[in-house]
C-alpha positions as YAML, in Angstrom:
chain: A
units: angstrom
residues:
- id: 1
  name: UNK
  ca: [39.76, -9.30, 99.84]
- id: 2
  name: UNK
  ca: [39.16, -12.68, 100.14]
- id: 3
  name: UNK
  ca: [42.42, -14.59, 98.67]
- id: 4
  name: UNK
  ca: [40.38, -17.55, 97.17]
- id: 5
  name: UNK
  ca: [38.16, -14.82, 95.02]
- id: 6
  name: UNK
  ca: [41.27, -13.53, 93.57]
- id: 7
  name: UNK
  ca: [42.52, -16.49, 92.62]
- id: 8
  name: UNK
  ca: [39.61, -17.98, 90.97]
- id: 9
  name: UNK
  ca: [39.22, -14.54, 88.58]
- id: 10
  name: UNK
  ca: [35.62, -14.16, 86.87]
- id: 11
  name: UNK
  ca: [33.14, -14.92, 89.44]
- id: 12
  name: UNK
  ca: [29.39, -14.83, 89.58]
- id: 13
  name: UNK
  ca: [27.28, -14.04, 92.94]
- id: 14
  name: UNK
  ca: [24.38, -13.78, 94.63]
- id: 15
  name: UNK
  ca: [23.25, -11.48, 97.70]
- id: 16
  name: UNK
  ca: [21.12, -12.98, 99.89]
- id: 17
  name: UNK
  ca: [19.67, -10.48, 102.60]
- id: 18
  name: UNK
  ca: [17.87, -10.94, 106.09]
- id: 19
  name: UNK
  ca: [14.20, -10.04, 106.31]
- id: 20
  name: UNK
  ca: [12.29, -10.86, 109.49]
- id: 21
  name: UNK
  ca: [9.06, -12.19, 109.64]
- id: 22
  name: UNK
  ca: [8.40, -9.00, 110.82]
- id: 23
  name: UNK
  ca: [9.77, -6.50, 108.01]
- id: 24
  name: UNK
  ca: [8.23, -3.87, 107.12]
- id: 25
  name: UNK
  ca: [8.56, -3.42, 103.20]
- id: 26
  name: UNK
  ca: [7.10, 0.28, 103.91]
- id: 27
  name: UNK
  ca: [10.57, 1.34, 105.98]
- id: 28
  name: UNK
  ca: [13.19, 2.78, 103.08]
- id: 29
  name: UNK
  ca: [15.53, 0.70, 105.07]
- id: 30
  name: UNK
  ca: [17.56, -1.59, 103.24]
- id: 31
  name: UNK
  ca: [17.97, -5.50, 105.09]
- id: 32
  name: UNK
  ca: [21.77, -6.46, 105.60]
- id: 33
  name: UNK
  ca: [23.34, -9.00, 102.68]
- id: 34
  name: UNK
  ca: [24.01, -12.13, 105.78]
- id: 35
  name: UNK
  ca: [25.40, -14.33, 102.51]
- id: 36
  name: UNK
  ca: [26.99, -14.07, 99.57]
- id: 37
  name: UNK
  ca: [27.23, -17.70, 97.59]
- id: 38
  name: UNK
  ca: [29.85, -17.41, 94.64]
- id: 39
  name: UNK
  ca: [29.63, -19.40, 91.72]
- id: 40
  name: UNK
  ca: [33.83, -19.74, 89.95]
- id: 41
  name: UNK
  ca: [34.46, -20.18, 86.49]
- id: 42
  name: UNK
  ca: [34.08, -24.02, 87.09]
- id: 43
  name: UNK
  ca: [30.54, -23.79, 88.33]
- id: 44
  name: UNK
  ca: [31.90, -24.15, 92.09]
- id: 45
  name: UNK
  ca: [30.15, -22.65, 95.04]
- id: 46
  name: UNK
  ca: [31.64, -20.70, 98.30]
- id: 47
  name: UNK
  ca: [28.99, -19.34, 100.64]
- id: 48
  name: UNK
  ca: [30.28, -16.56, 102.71]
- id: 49
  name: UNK
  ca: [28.60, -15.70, 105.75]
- id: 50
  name: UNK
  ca: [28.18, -12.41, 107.77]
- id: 51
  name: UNK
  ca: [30.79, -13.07, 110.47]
- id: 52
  name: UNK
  ca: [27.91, -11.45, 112.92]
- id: 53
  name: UNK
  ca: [24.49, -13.67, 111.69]
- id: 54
  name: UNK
  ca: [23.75, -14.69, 115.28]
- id: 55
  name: UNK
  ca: [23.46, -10.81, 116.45]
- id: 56
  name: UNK
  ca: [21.65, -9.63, 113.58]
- id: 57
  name: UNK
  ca: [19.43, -12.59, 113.17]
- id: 58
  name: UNK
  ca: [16.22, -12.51, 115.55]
- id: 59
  name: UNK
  ca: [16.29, -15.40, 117.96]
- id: 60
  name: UNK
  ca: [13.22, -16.89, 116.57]
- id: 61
  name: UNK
  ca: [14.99, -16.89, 112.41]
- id: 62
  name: UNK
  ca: [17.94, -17.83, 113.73]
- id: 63
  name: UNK
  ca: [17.89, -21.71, 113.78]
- id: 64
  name: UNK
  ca: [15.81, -21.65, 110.76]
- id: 65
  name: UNK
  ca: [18.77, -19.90, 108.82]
- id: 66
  name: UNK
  ca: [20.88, -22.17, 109.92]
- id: 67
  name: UNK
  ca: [19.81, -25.37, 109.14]
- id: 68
  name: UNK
  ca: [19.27, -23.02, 105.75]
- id: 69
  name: UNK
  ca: [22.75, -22.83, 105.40]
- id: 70
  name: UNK
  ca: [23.65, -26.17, 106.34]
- id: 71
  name: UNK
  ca: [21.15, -27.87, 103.37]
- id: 72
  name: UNK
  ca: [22.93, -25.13, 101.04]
- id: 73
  name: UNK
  ca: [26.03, -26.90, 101.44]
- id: 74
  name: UNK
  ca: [24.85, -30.14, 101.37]
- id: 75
  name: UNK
  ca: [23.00, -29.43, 97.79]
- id: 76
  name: UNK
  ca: [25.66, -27.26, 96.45]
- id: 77
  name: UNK
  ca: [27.52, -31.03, 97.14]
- id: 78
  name: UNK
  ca: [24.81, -32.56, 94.36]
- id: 79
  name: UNK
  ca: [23.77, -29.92, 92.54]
- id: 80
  name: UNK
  ca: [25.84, -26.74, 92.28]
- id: 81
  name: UNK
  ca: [24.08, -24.93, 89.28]
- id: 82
  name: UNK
  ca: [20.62, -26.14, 90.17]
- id: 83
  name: UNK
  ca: [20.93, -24.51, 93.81]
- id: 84
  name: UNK
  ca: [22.74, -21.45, 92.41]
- id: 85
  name: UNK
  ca: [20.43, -20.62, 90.25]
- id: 86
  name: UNK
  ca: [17.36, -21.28, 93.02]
- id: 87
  name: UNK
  ca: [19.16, -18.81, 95.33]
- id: 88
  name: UNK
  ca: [19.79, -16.28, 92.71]
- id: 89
  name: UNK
  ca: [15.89, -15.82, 92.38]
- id: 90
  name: UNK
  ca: [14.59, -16.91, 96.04]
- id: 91
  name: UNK
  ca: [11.84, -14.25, 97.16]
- id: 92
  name: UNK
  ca: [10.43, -16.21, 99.53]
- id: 93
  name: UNK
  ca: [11.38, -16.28, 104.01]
- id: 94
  name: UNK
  ca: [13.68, -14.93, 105.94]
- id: 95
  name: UNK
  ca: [16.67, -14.79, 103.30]
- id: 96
  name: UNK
  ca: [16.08, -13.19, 100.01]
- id: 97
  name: UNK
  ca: [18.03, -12.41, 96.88]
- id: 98
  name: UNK
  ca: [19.54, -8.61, 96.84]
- id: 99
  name: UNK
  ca: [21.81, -8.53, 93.84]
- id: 100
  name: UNK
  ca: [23.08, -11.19, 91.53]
- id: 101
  name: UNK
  ca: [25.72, -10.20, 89.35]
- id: 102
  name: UNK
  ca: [28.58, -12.06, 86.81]
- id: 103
  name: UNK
  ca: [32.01, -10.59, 88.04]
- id: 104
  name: UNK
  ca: [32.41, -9.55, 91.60]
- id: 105
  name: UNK
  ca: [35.40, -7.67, 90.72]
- id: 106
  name: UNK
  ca: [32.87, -4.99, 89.17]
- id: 107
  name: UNK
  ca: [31.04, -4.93, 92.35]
- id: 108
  name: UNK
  ca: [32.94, -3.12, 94.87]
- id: 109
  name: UNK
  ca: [30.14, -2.88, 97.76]
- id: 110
  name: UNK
  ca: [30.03, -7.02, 97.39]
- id: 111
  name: UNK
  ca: [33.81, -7.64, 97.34]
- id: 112
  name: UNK
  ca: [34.02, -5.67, 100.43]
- id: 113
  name: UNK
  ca: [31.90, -7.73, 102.00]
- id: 114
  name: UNK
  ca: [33.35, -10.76, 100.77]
- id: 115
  name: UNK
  ca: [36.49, -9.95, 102.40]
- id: 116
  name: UNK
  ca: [34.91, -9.50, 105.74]
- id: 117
  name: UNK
  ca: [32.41, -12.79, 105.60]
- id: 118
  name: UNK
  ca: [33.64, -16.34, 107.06]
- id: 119
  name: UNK
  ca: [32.96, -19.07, 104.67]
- id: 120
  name: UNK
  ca: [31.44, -22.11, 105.50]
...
C-alpha cells in the first residue's frame, strides 16, 4: 500500500470511474476506477491516478481528462472540501463517482488500488 495512506490513518475517498461518451449503461460491465482523490484527517487531498489512463482512455476523452485532472489540483490548492465534496457526487462526463467511503482501510478493493495508482 501506498506509504503516505498509512501514515495519515482515517481517510475518506472517492472513486471516480471512466465512462466513454460511448457507454453503454445496458452492458453489466462495470467502468474501471482511473482516480481515487483522498481526503486525510486534515481535510488534505491526494489524487491517485491509474498508472495506465492513456491506454484505457479513448483518444478522443483523453485530453479532456487531463486538463480534468490538472484543474483538480489546482482547486484542491483553493478549495479542498468544496472540490471534494463536488467529486464525491459528480454524475456528469467522462469521469463519474463509483464509491465514496470514510476509511479506506475498510475498503480493501480501493486500497489495492491505491497502492498501484501514481499520484499527481
Amino acid at each position: 500500500m501506498n506509504r503516505e495512506v498509512d501514515k495519515k490513518g482515517h481517510v475518506q475517498f472517492c472513486a471516480l470511474e471512466y465512462k466513454p461518451q460511448n457507454w453503454s449503461t445496458a452492458l453489466p460491465q462495470m467502468a474501471p476506477v482511473i482516480l481515487l482523490v483522498l481526503r486525510d484527517v486534515e481535510g488534505s487531498l491526494r489524487f491517485l491516478v491509474h498508472p495506465n489512463l492513456r491506454s484505457l482512455a479513448h483518444p478522443e476523452d483523453l485530453e479532456y481528462i487531463e486538463s480534468l485532472l490538472q484543474d483538480f489540483v489546482e482547486r484542491a490548492r483553493l478549495h479542498e472540501e468544496v472540490l471534494f465534496k463536488q467529486l464525491c457526487s459528480l454524475q456528469v462526463g467522462p469521469l463519474v463517482t463509483q464509491e465514496v467511503g470514510q476509511n479506506l482501510s475498510e475498503h480493501p478493493t480501493m486500497q489495492k488500488l491505491a497502492s498501484r495508482f501514481v499520484q499527481i
